[in-house]
C-alpha positions in Angstrom: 122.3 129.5 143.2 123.3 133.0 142.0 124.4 134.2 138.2 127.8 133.0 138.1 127.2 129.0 139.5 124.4 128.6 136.9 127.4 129.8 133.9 129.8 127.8 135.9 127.1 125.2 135.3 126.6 125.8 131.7 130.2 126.1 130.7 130.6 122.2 132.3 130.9 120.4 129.2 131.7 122.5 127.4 135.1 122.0 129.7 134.9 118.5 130.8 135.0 117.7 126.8 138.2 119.0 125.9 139.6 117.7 129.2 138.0 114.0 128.9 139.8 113.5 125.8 143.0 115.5 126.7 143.2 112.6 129.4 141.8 109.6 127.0 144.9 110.9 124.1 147.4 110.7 127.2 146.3 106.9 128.8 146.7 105.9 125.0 149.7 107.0 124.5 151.4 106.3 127.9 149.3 102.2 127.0 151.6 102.4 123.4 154.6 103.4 125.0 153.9 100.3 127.0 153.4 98.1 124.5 156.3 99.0 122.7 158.5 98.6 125.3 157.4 94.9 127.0 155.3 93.2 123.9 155.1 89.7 125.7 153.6 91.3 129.2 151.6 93.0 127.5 150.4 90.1 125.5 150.1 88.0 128.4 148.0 91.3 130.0 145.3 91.2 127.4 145.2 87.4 127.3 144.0 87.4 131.4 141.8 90.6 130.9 140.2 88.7 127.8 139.7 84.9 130.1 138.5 87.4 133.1 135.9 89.2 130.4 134.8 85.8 129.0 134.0 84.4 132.3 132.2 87.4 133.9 128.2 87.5 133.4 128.5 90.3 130.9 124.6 90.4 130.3 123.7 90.5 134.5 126.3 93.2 134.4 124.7 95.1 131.5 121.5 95.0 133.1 122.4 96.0 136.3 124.1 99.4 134.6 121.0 100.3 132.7 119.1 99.6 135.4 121.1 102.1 137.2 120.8 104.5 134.8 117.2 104.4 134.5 116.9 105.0 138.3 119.8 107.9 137.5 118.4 109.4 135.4 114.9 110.7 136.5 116.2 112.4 139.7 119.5 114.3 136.8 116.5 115.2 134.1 114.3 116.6 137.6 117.5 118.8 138.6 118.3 119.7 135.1 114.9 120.6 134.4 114.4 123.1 137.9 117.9 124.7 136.9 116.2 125.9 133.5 113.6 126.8 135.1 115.4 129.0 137.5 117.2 129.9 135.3 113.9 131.3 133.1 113.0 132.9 136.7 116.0 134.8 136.4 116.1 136.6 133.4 112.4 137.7 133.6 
């Protein structure tokens, strides 16, 4: 990994930030305009959405993610810390 993919690396989230909720503003908006435009669909839309969420087994789902994210997260905190520690190679 040379200079400029460990900045690239740094500068991420810095990016992904603005961009996340450049593209979170524009779904809401283009979900009003929606809205506005067909009331009863959209109604009818939440209604299913809300039956469907009711009868799904939120809590095996839940459990399943953070198990996912435990087993996630050891290998992401193993590659984040050998990047800082290139990256303290480097500038000694």
């Amino acid at each position: 990994m040379d200079q400029s993919s460990a900045e690239r690396l740094e500068e991420f989230p810095e990016r992904a930030l603005p961009w996340a909720k450049e593209q979170f503003e524009a779904v809401l908006s283009q979900t009003e305009d929606y809205v506005r435009e067909k009331p009863a669909q959209s109604l009818l839309y939440a209604f299913i959405a809300g039956y469907i969420l009711n009868r799904l087994p939120t809590g095996r789902i839940l459990g399943g993610l953070f198990r996912l994210l435990v087993v996630a997260l050891r290998p992401a905190v193993l590659i984040y810390g050998a990047t800082k520690l290139y990256q303290a190679t480097q500038e000694d």
